[in-house]
C-alpha positions in Angstrom: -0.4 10.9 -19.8 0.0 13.0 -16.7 -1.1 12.4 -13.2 -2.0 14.2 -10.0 -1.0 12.1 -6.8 -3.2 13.0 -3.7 -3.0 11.7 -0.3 0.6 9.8 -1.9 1.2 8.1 0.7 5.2 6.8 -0.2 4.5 6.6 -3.8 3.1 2.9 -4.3 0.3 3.9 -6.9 2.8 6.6 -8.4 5.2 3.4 -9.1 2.7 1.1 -10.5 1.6 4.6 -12.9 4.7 5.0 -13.7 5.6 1.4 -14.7 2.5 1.8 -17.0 3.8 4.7 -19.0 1.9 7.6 -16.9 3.9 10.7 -15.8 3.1 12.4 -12.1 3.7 15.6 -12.4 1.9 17.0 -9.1 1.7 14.7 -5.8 0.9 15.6 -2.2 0.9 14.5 1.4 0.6 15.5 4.6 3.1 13.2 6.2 6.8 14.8 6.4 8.5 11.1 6.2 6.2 10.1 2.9 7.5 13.7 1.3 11.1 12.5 2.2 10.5 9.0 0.7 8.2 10.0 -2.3 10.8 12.6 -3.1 14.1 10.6 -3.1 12.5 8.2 -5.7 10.5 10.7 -7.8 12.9 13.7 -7.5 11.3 15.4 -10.5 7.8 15.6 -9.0 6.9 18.9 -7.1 5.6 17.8 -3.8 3.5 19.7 -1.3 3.5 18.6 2.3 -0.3 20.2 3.2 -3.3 18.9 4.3 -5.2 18.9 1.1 -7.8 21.5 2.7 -4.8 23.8 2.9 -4.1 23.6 -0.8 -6.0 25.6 -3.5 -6.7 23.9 -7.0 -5.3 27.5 -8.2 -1.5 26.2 -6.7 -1.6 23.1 -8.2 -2.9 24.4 -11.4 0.4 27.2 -11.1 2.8 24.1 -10.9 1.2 21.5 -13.3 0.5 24.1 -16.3 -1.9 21.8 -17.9 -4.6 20.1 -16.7 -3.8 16.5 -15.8 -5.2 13.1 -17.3 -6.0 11.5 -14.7 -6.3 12.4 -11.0 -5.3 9.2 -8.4 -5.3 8.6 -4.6 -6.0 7.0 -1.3 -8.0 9.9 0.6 -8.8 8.5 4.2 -11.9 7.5 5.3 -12.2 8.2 9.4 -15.5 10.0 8.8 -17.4 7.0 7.6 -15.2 4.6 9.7 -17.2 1.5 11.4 -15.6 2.3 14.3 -17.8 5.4 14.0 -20.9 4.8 16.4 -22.4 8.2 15.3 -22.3 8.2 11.2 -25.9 9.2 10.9 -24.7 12.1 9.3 -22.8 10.3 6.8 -22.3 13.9 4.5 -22.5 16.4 7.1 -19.5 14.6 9.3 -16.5 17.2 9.5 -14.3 14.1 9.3 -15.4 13.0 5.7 -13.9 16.6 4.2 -10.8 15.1 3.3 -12.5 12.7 0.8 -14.6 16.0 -0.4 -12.0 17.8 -0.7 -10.4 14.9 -3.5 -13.4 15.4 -4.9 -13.0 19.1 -5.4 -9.5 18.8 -6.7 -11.7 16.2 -9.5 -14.0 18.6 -10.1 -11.9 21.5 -10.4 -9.1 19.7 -12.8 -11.8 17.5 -14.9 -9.1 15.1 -15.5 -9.9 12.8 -18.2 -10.6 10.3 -15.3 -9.7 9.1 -11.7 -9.0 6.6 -9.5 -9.8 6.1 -5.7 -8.3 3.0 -4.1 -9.7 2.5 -0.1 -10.2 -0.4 1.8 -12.9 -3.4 1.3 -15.2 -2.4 4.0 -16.0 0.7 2.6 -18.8 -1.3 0.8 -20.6 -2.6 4.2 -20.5 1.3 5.7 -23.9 2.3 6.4 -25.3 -1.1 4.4 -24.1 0.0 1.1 -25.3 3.8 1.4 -21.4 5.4 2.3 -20.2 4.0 -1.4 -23.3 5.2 -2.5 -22.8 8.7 -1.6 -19.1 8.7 -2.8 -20.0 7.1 -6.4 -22.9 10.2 -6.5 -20.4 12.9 -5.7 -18.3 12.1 -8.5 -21.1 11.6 -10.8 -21.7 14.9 -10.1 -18.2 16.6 -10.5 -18.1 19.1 -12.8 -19.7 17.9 -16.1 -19.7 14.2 -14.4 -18.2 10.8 -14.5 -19.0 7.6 -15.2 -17.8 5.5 -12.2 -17.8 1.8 -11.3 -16.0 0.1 -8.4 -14.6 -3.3 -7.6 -12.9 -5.3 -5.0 -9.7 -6.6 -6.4 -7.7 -8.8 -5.0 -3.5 -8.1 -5.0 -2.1 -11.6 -5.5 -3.6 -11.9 -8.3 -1.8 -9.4 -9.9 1.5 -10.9 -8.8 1.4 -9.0 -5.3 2.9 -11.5 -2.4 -0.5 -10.8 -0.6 -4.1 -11.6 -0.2 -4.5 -8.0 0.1 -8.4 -6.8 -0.9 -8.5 -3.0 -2.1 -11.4 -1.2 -3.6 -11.0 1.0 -6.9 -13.2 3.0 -7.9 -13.1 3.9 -11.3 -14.0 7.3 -12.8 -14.0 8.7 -16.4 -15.2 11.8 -17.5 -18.8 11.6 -19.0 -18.1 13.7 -22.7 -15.5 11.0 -23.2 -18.2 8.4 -23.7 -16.2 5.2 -21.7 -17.2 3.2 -19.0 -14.1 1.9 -16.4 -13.2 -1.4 -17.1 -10.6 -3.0 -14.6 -8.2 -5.6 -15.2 -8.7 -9.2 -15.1 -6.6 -11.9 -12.8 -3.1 -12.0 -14.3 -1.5 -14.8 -11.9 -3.0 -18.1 -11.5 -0.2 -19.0 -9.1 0.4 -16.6 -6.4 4.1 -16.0 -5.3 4.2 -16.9 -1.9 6.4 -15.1 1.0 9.3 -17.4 0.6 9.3 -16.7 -3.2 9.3 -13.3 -2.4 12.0 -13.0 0.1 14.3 -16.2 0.3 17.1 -14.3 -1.7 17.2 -11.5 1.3 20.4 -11.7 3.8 19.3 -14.5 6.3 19.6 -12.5 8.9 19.4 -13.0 12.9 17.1 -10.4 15.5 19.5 -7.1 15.5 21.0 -8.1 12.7 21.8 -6.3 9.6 23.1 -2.7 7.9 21.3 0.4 6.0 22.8 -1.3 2.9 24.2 -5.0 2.4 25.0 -7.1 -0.6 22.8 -9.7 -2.3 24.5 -13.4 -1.0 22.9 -14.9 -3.7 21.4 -14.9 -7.1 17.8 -14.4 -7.6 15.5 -17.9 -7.6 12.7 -17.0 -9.4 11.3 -14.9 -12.1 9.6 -12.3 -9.5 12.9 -11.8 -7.6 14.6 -10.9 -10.8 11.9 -8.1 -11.5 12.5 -6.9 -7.7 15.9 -6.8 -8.3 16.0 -5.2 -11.2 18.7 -2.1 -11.6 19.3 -2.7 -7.8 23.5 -3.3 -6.8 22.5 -3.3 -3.0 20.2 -4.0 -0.3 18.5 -1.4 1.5 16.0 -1.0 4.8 16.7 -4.5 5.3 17.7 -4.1 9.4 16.0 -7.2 11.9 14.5 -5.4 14.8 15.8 -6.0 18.5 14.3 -8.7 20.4 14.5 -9.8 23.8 15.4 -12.8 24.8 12.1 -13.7 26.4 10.5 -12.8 22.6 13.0 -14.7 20.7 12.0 -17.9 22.9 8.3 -17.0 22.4 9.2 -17.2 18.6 10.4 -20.4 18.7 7.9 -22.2 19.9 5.2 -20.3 17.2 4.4 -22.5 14.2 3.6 -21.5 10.8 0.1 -20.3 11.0 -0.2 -19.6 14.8 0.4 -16.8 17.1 0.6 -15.1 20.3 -2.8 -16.9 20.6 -1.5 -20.5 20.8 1.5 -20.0 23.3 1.4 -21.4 26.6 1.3 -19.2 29.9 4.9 -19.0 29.8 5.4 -17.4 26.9 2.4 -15.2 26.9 2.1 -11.5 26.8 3.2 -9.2 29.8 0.9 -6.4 31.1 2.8 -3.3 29.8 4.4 -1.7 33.5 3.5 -5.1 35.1 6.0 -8.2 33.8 4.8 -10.1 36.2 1.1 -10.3 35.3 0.4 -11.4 31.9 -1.9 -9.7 29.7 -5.3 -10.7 29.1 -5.9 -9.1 26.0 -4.7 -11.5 23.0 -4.7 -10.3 19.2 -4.7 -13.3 17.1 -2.4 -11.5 14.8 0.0 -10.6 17.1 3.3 -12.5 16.5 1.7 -14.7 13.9 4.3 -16.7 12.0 3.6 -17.2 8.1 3.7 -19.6 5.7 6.1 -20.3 3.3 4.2 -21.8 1.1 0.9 -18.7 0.6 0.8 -15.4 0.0 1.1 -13.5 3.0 -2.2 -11.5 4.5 -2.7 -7.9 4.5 0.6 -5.8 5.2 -1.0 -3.1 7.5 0.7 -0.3 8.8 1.1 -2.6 12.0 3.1 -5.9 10.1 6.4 -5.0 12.4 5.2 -6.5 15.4 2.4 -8.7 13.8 4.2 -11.1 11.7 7.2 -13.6 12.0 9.2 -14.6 9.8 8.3 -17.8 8.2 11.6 -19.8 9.7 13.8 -16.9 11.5 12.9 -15.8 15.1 11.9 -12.3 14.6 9.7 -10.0 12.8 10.0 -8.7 9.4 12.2 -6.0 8.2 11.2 -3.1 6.4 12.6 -4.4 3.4 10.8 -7.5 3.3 7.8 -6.2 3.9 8.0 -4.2 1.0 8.7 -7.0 -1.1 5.4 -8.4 0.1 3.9 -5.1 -1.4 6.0 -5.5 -4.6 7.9 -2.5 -4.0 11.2 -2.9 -6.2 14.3 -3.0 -4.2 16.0 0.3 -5.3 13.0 2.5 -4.3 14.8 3.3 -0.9 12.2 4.4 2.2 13.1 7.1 4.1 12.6 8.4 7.8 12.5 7.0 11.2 12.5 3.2 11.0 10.2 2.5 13.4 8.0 4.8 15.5 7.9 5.8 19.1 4.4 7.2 20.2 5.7 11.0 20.4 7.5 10.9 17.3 5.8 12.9 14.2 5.8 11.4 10.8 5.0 7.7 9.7 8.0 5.5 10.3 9.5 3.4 7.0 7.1 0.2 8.5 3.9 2.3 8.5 4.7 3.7 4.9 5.1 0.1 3.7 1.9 -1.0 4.9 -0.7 2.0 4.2 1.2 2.2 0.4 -0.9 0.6 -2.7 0.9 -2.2 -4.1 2.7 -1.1 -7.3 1.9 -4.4 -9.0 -1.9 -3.9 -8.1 -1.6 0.0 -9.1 0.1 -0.8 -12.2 -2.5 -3.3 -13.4 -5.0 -0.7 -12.7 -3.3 1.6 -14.6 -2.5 -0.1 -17.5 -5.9 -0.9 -18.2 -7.1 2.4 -17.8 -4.4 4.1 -20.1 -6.0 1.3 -22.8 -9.2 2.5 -21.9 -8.5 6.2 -22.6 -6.0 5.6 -25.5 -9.2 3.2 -27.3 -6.6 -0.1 -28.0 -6.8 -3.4 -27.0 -7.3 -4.0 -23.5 -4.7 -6.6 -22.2 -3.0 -5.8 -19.0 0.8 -7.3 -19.4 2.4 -9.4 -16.9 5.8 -7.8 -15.4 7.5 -11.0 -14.7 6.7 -14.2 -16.0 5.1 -17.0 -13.9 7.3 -18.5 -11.1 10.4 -21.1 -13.2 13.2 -21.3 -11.1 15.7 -19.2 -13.3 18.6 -21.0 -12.0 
């Protein structure tokens, strides 16, 4: 079956597609460093670095051929954002056109069926009446869809991650199904540690673009990651100061910037002599071993520490906590300064759907669409110590 990738992102829906037996054959972003990463590990998929208002359905029709089975994506959602203080206007808000604009792309493609993924307050926007509007509009696409939505939870689908997402579900109405999603396929969560503990146990500063496994993989989910992979890549500790690497080590498990004492507290930025008075409880949070980390956001290099090393997380683990296998390479600027265009390799991890969670998704909807038996298969096998 083939797929349309909107709003791409990196690829992390693509993956979990593709590891499901879909083929992309179109995708698009507007980010230059996504492009650069989506096309080193999908170089056979034409890729079109627009804003989606900027393409016509009539190009991507001239490049697919045929019309695609299903139609997938993450369109963004400032428009109906909480942070939004005037979203009175929920449909007339210039903001939302981006999600229109998927819509049109639905509408003009009548793919067999679609899937949106966004983030879990989408449901309280407005009390209820934002996902309202959205399920409507694809009701209403063309001849129409049958749509359903859920909140589904990533670690249960063997993601590292207590990661919520909302997928909405769409299949065209002549095809006479209704979405069905896939049902908890973990009851034990791989935690961080199980995740990463294999990784070079590398220092602040530490580490190269590519470095060699030290040891064997522990665990069944390791040896899935690893899978076809002779190297380590993106696995590069950021540069600490001193004054950071002591704040570190006095952070336990669990606590953050918000438990350290005066002397290790936060600087005003211009000022180190003043400390700062505004605290996020997230900054510099050290996880635990022993769970499944929270969400990976865009913003995991300076919010988490690594469960027993004194420094952040590097790109590479981070992506292991989003189940991205370790040959798909990123691409682009590690990190980000403020005047730099494009999202860096951290900010691609942590906006991308996690493959596991896209591929459980996906397998259930190809079973859907195909009319067999609707089991969604593991990808690794609970958590044995394989050595």
């Amino acid at each position: 079956m083939h797929v349309v990738d909107l709003f791409s992102g990196c690829g992390g829906l693509a993956l979990g597609f593709k590891w499901a037996g879909f083929e992309t054959v179109f995708a698009s972003d507007v980010d230059e460093n996504c492009e650069k990463t989506y096309t080193h590990n999908f170089p056979n998929v034409p890729f079109i670095t627009k804003d989606l208002r900027e393409i016509s359905t009539t190009e991507i029709k001239n490049i697919i051929t045929n019309n695609p089975d299903v139609v997938i994506g993450g369109p963004p959602c400032q428009g109906f954002s909480l942070a939004n203080k005037n979203r009175n206007k929920v449909k007339d808000d210039p903001r939302n056109e981006l999600f229109y604009e998927f819509v049109r792309v639905v509408t003009d493609l009548q793919p067999k069926a679609f899937v949106m993924e966004n983030v879990r307050g989408l449901l309280s926007m407005q009390k209820g009446e934002v996902i309202k509007l959205m399920r409507e509009a694809f009701e209403n696409a063309g001849i129409g869809y049958q749509v359903d939505y859920q909140v589904l939870l990533a670690s249960d689908y063997g993601v590292p991650q207590n990661r919520h997402r909302v997928i909405m579900i769409g299949i065209r109405k002549d095809l006479e199904k209704q979405p069905i999603f896939p049902k908890k396929i973990y009851e034990n969560p791989v935690t961080v540690w199980e995740a990463i503990s294999d990784l070079p146990q590398i220092k602040a500063s530490e580490g190269t673009k590519k470095m060699t496994y030290e040891t064997k993989a522990q665990n069944n989910f390791q040896a899935f990651i690893r899978k076809d992979s002779k190297k380590v890549n993106n696995h590069v500790a950021m540069r600490h100061t001193q004054r950071l690497i002591n704040r570190f080590q006095v952070i336990k498990a669990g606590e953050s910037l918000a438990h350290v004492s005066q002397e290790h507290a936060a600087v005003k930025r211009g000022n180190p002599k003043e400390k700062s008075k505004i605290v996020f409880s997230q900054n510099n949070q050290r996880l635990h071993a022993n769970k499944p980390a929270p969400t990976i956001a865009a913003s995991f290099q300076s919010n988490f520490i690594h469960p027993f090393l004194h420094r952040n997380f590097t790109a590479r683990e981070g992506a292991r906590l989003q189940s991205f296998p370790d040959n798909f390479i990123f691409q682009g600027m590690r990190t980000k300064m403020s005047w730099e265009k494009g999202l860096s390799q951290y900010q691609q991890i942590g906006n991308a759907v996690p493959p596991l969670l896209g591929y459980a998704v996906a397998k259930i909807l190809k079973e859907t669409l195909d009319g067999t038996d609707i089991s969604t298969e593991k990808l690794f096998d609970e958590l044995p110590i394989t050595e």
